[in-house]
C-alpha positions as CSV (number, residue, x, y, z in Angstrom):
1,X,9.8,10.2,12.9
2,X,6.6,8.8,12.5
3,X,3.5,8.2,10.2
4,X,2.3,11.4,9.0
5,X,-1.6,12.2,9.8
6,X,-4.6,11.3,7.6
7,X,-4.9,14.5,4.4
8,X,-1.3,15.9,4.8
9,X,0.9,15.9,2.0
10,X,3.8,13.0,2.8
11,X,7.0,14.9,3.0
12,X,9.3,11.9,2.8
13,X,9.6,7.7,3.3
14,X,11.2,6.5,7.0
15,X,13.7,4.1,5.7
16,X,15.3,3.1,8.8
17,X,14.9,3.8,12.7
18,X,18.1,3.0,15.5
19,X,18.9,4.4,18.2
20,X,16.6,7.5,17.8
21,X,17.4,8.9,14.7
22,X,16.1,7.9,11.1
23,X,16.7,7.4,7.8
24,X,14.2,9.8,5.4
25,X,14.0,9.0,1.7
26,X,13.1,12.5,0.4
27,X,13.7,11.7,-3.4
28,X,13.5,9.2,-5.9
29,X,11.7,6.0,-6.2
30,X,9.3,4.1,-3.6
31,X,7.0,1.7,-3.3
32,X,4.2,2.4,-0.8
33,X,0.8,1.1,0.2
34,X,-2.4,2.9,-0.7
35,X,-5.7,3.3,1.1
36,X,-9.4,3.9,-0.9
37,X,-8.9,4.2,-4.7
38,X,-6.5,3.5,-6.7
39,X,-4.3,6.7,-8.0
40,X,-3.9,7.3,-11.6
41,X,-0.4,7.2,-13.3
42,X,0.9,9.9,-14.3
43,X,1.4,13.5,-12.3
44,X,-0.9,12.5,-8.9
45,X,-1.5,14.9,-5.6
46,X,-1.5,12.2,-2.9
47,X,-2.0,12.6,0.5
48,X,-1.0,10.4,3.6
49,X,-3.4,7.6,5.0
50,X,-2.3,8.0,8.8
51,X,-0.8,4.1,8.6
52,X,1.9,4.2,6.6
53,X,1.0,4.4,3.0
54,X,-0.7,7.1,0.9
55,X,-4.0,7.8,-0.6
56,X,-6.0,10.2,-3.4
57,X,-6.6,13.3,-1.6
58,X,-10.5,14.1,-0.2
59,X,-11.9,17.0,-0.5
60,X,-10.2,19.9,0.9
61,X,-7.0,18.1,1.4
62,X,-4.0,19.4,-0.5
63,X,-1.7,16.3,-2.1
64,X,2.3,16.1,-2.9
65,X,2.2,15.8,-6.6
66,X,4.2,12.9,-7.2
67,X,4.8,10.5,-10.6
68,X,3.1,7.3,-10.4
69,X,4.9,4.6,-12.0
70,X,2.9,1.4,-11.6
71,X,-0.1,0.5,-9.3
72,X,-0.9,-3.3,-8.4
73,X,-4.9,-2.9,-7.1
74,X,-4.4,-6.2,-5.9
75,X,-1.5,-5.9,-3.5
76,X,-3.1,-2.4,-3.0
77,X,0.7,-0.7,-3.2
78,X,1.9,2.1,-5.9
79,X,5.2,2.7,-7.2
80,X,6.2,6.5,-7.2
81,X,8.8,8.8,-7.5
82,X,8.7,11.9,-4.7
C-alpha cells in the first residue's frame, strides 16, 4: 500500500500498516489533507496529491466523486465521506 500518484482518483485511506499488510478504509468518513484549492462542499470529483492527501482535479484528470462535509482552509484538511 502506498500513496496513490498525483491525478488518480484515491480508491481508499491506509489506516494502518504491520507486518506487511494494511488496513484500507474504503467507506465512510475521513479526514484528509488537501493540496491547491480548496474543494467545495457538496458532491466533489477529487483526485490524489501524490503525498498523502487529495486535491481538485486539473485538467484532464478524472476525480472520485466524494461528499465533502467540512473544509478548514487553514489546517488545509477536508472532511469527506468515500
Amino acid at each position: 500500500v502506498g500513496n496513490a500518484a498525483a491525478g488518480t482518483a484515491p480508491v481508499g485511506v491506509a489506516l494502518n500498516v504491520r507486518g506487511g499488510c494494511a488496513a484500507v478504509q474504503i467507506k465512510g468518513f475521513a479526514a484528509l489533507p488537501y493540496s491547491g484549492s480548496a474543494p467545495d462542499l457538496g458532491w466533489t470529483a477529487l483526485t490524489a496529491d501524490g503525498s498523502g492527501g487529495v486535491k481538485v482535479p486539473g485538467s484532464g484528470e478524472k476525480g472520485r466523486e466524494c461528499l465533502v462535509v467540512q473544509v478548514d482552509s487553514k489546517e488545509k484538511t477536508v472532511g469527506l465521506f468515500l
